[in-house]
C-alpha positions in Angstrom: 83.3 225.7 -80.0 81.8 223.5 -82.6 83.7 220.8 -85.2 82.9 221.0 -89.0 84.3 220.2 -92.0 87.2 222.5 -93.8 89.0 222.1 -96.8 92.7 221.5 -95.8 94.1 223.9 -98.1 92.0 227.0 -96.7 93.7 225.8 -93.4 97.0 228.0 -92.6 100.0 226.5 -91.3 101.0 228.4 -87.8 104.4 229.6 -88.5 105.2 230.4 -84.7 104.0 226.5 -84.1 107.2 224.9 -82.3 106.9 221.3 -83.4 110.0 220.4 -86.1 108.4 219.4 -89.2 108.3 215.9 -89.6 110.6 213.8 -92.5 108.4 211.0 -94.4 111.2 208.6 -93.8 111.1 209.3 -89.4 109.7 207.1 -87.5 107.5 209.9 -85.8 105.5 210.9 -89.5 105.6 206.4 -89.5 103.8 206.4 -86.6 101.3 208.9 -87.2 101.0 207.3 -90.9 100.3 204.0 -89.1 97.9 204.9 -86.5 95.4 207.1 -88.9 96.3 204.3 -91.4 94.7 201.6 -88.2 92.2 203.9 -87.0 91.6 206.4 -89.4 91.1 210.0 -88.2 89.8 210.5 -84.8 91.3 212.9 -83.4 90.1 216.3 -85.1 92.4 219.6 -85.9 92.2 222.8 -84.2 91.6 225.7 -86.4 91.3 229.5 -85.5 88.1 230.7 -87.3 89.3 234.2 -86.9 92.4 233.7 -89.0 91.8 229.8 -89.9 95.4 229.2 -89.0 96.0 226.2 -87.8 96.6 225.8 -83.6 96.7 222.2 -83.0 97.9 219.2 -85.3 100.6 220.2 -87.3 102.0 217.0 -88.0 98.7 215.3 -88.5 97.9 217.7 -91.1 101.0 217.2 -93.0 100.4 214.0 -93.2 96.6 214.4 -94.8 98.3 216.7 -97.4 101.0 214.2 -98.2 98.2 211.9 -98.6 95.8 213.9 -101.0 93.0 214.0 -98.6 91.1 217.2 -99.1 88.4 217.7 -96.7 88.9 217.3 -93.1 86.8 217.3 -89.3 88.3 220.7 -87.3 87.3 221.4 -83.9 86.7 224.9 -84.6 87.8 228.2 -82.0 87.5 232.0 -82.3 90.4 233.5 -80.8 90.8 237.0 -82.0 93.8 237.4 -79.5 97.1 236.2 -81.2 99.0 236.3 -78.1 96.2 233.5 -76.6 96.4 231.6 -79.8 100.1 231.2 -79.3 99.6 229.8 -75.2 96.6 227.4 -76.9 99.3 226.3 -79.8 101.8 225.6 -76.8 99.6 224.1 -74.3 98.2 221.8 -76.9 101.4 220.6 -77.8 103.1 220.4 -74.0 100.0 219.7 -71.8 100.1 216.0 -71.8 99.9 214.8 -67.6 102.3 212.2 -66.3 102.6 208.3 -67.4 101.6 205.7 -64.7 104.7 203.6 -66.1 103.5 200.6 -64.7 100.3 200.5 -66.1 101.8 202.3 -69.0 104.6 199.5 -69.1 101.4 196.7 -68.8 99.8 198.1 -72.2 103.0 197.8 -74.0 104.0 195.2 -73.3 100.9 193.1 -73.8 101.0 191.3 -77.0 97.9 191.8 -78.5 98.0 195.8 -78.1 101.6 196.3 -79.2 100.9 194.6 -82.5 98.8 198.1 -83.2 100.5 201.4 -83.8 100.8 203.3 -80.4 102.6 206.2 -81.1 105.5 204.6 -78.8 108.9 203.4 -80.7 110.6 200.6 -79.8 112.7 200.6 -76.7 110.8 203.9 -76.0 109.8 203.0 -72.3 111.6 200.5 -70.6 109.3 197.7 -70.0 111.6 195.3 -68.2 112.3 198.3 -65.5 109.0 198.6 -64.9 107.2 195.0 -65.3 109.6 193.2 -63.0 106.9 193.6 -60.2 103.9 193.9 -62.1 101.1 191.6 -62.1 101.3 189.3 -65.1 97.9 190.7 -66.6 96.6 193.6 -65.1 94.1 193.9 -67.8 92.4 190.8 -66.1 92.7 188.1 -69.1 92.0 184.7 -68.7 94.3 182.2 -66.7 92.9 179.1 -68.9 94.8 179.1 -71.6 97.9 178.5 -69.3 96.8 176.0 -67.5 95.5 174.0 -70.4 99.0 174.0 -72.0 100.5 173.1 -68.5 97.7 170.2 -68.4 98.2 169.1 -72.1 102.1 169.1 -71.8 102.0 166.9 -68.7 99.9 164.5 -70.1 102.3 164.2 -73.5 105.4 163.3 -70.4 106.8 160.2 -71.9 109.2 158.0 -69.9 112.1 158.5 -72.1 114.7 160.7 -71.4 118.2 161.8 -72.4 121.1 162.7 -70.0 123.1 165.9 -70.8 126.7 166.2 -69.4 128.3 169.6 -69.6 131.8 169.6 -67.4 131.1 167.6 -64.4 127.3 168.2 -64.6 124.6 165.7 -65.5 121.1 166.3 -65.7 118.1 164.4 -67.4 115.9 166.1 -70.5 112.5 164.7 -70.2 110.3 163.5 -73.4 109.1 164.8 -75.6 112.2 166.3 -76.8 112.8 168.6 -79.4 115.8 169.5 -81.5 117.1 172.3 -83.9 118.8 172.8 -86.4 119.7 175.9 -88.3 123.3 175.7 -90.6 122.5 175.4 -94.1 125.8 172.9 -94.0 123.3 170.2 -92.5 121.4 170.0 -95.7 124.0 170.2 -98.2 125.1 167.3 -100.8 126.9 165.5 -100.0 127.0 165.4 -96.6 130.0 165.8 -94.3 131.7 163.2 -91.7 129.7 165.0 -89.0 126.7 165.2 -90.6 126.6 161.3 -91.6 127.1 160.7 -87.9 124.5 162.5 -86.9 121.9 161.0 -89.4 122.5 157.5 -88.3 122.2 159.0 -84.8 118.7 160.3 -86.0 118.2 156.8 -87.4 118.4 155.5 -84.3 115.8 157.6 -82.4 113.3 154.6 -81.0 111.3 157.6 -78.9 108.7 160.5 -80.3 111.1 163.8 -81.0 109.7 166.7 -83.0 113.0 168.0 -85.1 112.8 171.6 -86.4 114.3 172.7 -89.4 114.4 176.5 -91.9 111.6 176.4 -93.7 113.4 176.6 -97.1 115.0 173.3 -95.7 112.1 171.5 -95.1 112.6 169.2 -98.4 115.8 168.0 -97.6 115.0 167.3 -93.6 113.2 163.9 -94.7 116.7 162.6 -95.9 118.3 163.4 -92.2 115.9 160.9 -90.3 115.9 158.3 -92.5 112.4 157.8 -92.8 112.4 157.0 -89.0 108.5 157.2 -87.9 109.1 158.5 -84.3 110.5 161.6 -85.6 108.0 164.4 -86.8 109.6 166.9 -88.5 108.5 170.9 -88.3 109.8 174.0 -89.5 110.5 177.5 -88.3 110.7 180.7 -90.7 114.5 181.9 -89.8 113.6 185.5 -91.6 115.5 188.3 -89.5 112.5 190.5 -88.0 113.7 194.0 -86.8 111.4 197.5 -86.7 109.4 198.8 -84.6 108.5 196.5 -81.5 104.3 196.1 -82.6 105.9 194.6 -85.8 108.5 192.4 -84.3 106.2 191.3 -82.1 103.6 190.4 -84.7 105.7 188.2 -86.7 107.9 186.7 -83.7 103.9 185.2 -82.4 102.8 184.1 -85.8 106.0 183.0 -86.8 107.2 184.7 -89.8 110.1 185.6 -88.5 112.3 186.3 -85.5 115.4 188.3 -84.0 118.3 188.0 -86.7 118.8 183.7 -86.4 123.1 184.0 -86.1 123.5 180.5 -84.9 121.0 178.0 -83.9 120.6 179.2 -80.4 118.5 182.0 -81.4 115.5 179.5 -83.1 115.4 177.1 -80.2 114.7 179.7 -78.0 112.3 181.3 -80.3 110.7 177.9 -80.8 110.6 176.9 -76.9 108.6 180.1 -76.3 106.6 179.3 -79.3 105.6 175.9 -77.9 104.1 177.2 -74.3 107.0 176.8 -72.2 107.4 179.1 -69.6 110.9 178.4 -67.6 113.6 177.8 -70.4 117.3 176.9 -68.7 120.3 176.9 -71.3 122.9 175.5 -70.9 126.3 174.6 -72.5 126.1 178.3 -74.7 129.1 179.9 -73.5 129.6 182.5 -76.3 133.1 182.7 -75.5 134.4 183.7 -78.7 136.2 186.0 -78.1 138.7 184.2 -76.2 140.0 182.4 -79.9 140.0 185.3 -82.2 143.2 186.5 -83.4 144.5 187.9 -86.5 148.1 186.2 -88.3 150.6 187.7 -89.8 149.2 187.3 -93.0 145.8 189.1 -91.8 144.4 185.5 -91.7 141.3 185.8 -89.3 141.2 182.8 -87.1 138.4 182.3 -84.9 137.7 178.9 -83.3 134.4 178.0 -82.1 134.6 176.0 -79.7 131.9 173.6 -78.5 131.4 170.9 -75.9 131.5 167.5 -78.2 134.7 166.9 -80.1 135.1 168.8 -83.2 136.0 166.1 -86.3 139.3 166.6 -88.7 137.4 167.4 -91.8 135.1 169.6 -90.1 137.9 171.6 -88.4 139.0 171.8 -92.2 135.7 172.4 -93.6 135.3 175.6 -90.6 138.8 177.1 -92.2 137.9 176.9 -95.3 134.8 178.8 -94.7 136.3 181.2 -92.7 139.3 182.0 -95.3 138.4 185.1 -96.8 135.9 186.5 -93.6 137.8 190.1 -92.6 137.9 190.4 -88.5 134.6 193.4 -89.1 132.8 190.5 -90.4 133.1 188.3 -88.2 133.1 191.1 -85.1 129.6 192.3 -86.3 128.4 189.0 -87.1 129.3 188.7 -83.2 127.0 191.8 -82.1 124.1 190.6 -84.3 124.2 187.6 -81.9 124.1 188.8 -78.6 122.3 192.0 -79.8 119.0 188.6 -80.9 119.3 187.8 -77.1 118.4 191.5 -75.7 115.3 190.9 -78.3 114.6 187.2 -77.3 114.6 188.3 -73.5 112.1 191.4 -74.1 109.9 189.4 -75.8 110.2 186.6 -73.8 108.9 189.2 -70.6 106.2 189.6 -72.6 104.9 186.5 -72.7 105.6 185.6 -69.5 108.4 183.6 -69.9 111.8 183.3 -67.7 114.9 181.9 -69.3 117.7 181.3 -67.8 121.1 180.7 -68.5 122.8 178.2 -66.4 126.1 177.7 -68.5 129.5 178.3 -66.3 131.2 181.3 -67.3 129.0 182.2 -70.4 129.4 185.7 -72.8 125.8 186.2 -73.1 124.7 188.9 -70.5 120.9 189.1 -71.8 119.3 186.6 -69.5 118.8 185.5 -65.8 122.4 183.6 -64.6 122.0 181.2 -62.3 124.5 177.9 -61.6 123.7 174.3 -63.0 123.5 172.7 -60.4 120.9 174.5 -58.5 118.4 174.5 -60.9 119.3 170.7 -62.5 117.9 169.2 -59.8 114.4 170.7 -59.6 111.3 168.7 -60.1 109.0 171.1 -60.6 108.6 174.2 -62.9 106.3 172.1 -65.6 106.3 173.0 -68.2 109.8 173.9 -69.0 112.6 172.9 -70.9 116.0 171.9 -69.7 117.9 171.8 -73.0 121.7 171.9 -74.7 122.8 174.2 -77.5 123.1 171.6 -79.6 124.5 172.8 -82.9 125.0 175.8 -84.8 
């Protein structure tokens, strides 16, 4: 056996070779495209001398055609015996060994290999089946850069703090606190009876909050405070990541984008994981829409939104209006792209080692760890986290 160089077209496609042929568009030829793309090529072709017809690396080969590339490495045989060429061809392309999942599961799931191209498509092994008792880095990384965050966030503990009530629960946010918001209605001219009431409430801030805003909004967000020096302003990029899960991952830690942002839930969470926390509780997100959608006899779609403050006339009118000519598809899938973000949120969340829970009584959303208010409200502990309201939408 020996490995030389051959030109690809004296190479002979096997025509008893049992892989499909691969379709630019599939994700299988993406992958491959990707990886040699990343790595270049490593892994040589297996070529027949006696016939030079091709034994191993069918789809890798198609791939350097499609590509133009002349000349490449072959690890070359001399197998006169077509009926042994055929059991090489199969055994090459079946002989593979079993998956430790765990570990398997471990290298998948670890942020700075999934960015790469693996091979693996997303949702391709189940990583929360198999990481739910797996060390948190079994690649031995280093604990520091937790600690220093825990450390960093403790010493930024301010005594300010803000009491949430949802039903006949109370509990206390501590400083610093951080809010989100993500309608485009916020920033629009003029502004609306709710949205005057809440910039003199922003006015009125007299402790240090950070308030994220879209990053196309980020012009108009100095209007909302007022000018008001304890509140720093920051932006998140609310572009709609889905693909393969390297990619999402890639842009959902540096930011460019995120699961599909269908209400402002979605960011907060996306920005709480973002800042280092590593318990997230939310509560007052009940999802419950459902339970108000209804169709009238005039195919009117009504769907009523309901959330835990008091909804103003002229927004209740300005929420109709919107809502006038949406058909019930529209709203239905708009719906799915929601909870479908959460599935995404909570994958990648597990792979950062993050837990978030959902504490809200009676909530739709059946992505995240349940657990009831009032035995987690009163826990001193779990620093850093954040213990925070769905605010607005």
């Amino acid at each position: 056996m020996e490995i030389r160089k051959i030109q690809t077209k004296d190479i002979r496609e096997s025509e008893f070779n049992p892989r499909v042929r691969l379709e630019k568009d599939s994700p299988e030829y993406q992958q491959i495209e990707a990886s040699i793309r990343e790595f270049g090529f490593i892994e040589p072709l297996v070529v027949n001398e006696h016939n030079m017809r091709l034994v191993g690396g069918h789809q890798r080969l198609q791939r350097l055609r499609d590509t133009g590339i002349a000349e490449v490495e072959c690890v070359m045989i001399n197998e006169p015996d077509e009926d042994r060429e055929k059991v090489l061809c199969l055994a090459l392309n079946k002989i593979k060994g079993d998956w430790d999942m765990e570990k398997l599961a471990a290298l998948l799931g670890d942020d700075d290999i999934s960015v790469f191209p693996t091979g693996f498509l997303a949702g391709e092994v189940d990583l929360d089946k198999y990481l739910e008792d797996a060390p948190e880095d079994p690649l031995g990384g280093d604990d520091n850069s937790d600690a220093e965050a825990e450390s960093e966030a403790e010493e930024d503990l301010r005594d300010v703090s803000t009491v949430i009530k949802i039903g006949s629960y109370s509990f206390t946010v501590k400083a610093p606190e951080y809010y989100a918001l993500a309608d485009p209605h916020f920033f629009e001219e003029p502004p609306s009876g709710n949205v005057t009431r809440m910039m003199e409430a922003l006015s009125a801030v007299d402790w240090p909050m950070t308030l994220f805003v879209p990053a196309r909004q980020l012009r108009e967000a100095s209007r909302l405070t007022s000018g008001n020096s304890h509140i720093t302003i920051a932006s998140f990029n609310p572009v709609g990541v889905e693909g393969f899960r390297w990619l999402e991952n890639a842009a959902f830690r540096s930011g460019r984008g995120m699961p599909r942002p269908r209400n402002v839930l979605i960011p907060a969470l996306m920005i709480a994981i973002s800042l280092g926390y590593k318990e997230i509780y939310v509560a007052g997100a009940d999802h419950s829409w459902m339970k108000t959608l209804e169709v009238t006899e005039d195919n009117t779609v009504v769907t009523v939104q309901p959330h835990f403050y008091a909804e103003a006339a002229d927004e209740k009118a300005r929420i109709t209006s919107v809502y006038k000519n949406i058909r019930l598809h529209e709203v239905i899938h708009s719906f799915y792209i929601a909870f479908r973000s959460y599935f995404t949120i909570e994958r990648y969340a597990r792979s950062r080692g993050v837990r978030i829970v959902n504490v809200t009584p009676g909530s739709y959303i059946d992505a995240f760890e349940r657990a009831s208010l009032a035995a987690v409200s009163v826990r001193p502990d779990a620093t850093p986290s954040l213990r925070a309201e769905k605010t607005r939408s």
